[in-house]
C-alpha positions as CSV (number, residue, x, y, z in Angstrom):
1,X,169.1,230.2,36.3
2,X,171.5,233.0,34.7
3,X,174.2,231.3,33.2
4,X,175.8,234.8,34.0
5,X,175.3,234.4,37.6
6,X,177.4,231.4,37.6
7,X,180.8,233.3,36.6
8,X,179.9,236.2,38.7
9,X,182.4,236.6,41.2
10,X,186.1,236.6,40.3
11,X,188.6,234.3,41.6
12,X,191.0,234.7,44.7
13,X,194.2,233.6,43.5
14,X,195.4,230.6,46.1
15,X,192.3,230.9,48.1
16,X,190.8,227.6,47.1
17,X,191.0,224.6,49.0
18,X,194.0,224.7,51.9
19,X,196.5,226.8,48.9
20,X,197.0,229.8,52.0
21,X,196.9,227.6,54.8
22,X,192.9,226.2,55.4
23,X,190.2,224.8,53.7
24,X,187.0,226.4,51.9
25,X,183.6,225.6,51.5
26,X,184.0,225.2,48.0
27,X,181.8,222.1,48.3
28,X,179.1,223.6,50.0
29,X,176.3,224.3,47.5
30,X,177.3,224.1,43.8
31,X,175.1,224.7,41.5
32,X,177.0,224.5,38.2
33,X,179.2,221.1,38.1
34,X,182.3,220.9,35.5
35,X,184.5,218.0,34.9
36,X,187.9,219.3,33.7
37,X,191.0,217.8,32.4
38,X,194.3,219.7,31.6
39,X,197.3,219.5,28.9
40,X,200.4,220.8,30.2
41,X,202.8,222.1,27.2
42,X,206.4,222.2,27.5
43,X,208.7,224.1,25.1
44,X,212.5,223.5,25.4
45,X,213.0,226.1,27.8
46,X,210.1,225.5,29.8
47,X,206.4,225.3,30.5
48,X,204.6,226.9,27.4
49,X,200.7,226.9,28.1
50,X,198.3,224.9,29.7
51,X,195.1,223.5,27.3
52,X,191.9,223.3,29.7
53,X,189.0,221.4,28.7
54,X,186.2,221.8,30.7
55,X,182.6,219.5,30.5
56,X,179.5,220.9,32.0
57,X,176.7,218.9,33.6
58,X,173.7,217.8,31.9
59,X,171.4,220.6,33.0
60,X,174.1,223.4,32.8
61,X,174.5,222.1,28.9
62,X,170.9,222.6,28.2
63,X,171.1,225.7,29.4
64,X,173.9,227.2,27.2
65,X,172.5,225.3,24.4
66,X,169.4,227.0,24.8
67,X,171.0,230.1,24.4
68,X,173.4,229.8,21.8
69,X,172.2,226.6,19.7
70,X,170.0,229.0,17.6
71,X,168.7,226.1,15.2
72,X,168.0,223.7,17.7
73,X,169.7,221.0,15.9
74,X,171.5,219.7,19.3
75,X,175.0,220.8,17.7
76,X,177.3,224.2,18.0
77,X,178.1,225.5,14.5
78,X,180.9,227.4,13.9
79,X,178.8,230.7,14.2
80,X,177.2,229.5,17.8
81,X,180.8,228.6,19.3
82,X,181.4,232.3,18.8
83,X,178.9,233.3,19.9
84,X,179.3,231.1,23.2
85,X,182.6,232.7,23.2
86,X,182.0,236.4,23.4
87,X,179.0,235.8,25.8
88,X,179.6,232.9,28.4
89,X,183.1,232.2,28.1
90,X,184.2,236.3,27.8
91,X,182.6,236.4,30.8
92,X,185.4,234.0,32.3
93,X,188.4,236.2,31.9
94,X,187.2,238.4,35.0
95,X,187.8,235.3,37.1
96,X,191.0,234.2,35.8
97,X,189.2,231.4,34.0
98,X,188.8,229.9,37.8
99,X,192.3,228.9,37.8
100,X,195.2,228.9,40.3
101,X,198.5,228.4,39.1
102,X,202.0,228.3,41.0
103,X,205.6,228.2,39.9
104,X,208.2,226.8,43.0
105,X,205.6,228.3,44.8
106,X,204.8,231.5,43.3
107,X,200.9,232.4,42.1
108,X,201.6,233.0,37.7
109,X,199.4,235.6,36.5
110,X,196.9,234.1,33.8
111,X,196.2,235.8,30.5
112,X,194.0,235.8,28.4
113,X,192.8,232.6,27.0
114,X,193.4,231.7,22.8
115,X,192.1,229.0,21.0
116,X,188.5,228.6,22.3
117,X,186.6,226.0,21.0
118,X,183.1,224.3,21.9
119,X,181.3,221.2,21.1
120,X,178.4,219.0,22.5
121,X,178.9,214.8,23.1
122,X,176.1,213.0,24.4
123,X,173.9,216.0,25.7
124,X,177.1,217.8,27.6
125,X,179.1,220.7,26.4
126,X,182.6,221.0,26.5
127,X,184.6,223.8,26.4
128,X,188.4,223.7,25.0
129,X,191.1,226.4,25.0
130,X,194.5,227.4,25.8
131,X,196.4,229.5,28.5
132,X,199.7,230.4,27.4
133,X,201.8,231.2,31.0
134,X,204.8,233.7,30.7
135,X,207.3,231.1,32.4
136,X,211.4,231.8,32.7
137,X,213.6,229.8,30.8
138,X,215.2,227.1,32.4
139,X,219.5,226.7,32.2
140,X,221.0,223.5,31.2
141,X,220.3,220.8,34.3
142,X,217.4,223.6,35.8
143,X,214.4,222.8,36.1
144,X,210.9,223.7,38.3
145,X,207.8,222.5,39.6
146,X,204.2,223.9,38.5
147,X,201.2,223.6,40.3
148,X,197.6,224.3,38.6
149,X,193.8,224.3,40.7
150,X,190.3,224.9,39.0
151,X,187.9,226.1,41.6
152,X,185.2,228.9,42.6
153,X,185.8,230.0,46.5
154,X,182.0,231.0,46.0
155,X,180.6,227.2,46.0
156,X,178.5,228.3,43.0
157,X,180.5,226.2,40.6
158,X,182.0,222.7,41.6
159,X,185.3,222.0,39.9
160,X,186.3,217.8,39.5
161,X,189.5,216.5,37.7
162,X,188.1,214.8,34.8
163,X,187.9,210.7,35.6
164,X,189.1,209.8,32.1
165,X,192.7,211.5,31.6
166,X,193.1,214.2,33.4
167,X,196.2,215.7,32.9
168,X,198.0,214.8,29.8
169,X,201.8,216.2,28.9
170,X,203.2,217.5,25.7
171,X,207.2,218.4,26.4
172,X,210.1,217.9,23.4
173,X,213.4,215.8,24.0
174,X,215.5,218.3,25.2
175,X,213.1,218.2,28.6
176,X,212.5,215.9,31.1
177,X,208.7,216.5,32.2
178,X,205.9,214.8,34.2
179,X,202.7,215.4,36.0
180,X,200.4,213.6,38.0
181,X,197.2,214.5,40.1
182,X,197.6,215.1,43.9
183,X,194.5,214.0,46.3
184,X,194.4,214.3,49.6
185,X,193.8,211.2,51.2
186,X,191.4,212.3,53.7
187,X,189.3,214.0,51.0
188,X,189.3,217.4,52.9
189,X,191.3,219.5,50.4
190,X,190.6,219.6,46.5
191,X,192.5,217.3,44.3
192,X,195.4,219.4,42.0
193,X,198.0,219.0,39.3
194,X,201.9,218.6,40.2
195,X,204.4,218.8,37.3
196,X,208.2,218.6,37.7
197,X,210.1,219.2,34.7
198,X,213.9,219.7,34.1
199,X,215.8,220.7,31.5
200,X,218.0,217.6,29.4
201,X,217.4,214.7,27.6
202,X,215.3,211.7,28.6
């Protein structure tokens, strides 16, 4: 399997699971399976960027690590996270890093990424990095709500919010911020990420 194939077609902004209106078949044959978690920063005027950690399945791990571990010692030196990052995880960008975000409803463009970092725990490798999001500032007493999916509409790569933590906040005093994870109770649409945040003290 080409670990290139697996980030081959780009994303559709709000086209995964119900965001325009239906459902997709984004659970239909995955062949690549990630467990993700997210870290929502908040600056004082608003939402800053979002950290995304992504954990590949056993068999998807052994195939990066074939590629990039050079030595073979199980482990991704500083030289092979490079490495991972201007071969597999460049390759990302194209698709938007498989993300969907919305502000009060609006689809956010998504940058480039910054801070990539890779390591390997317990024979799975896990991405980390950051997307900063080009947010307006919020007034005294303003506030809004952001919405953030991981998912491929191709059903090549099957996106899960992590079981352990998945979504964490970082937001100063001078905001009032939470988020939680929305599942549909009938399982037919993918679980997301709600935040509401508003500008004052706790």
């Amino acid at each position: 399997m080409s670990l290139r194939r697996a980030w081959a077609v780009p994303l559709l902004l709000l086209a995964v699971a119900g965001w325009v209106g239906g459902g997709t078949d984004a659970d239909a044959h995955p062949h690549v399976f990630v467990d993700y978690a997210v870290l929502v920063r908040f600056g004082a005027d608003g939402v800053a960027s979002v950290g995304i950690t992504w954990t590949f399945d056993e068999f998807t791990s052994a195939l990066i690590l074939q590629q990039f571990d050079k030595d073979r010692d199980g482990k991704l030196s500083p030289d092979e996270v490079r490495q991972i990052e201007r071969g597999h995880f460049a390759e990302t960008h194209e698709s938007q890093y498989f993300l969907s975000v919305r502000l009060n409803g609006a689809p956010l463009p998504i940058p480039a990424a910054r801070d990539f970092t890779a390591r390997v725990e317990n024979g799975r490798v896990t991405y980390v990095f950051t997307v900063p999001l080009a947010v307006p500032s919020v007034t005294a007493g303003g506030g809004g709500r952001l919405e953030l999916l991981a998912g491929d509409p191709t059903a090549y790569t099957a996106f899960d919010l992590s079981p352990n933590a998945p979504v964490r906040v970082e937001a100063p005093r001078a905001l009032t911020a939470g988020c939680e994870v929305i599942r549909d109770p009938k399982g037919a649409l993918m679980d997301f990420v709600r935040c509401d945040y508003r500008r004052g003290s706790r």
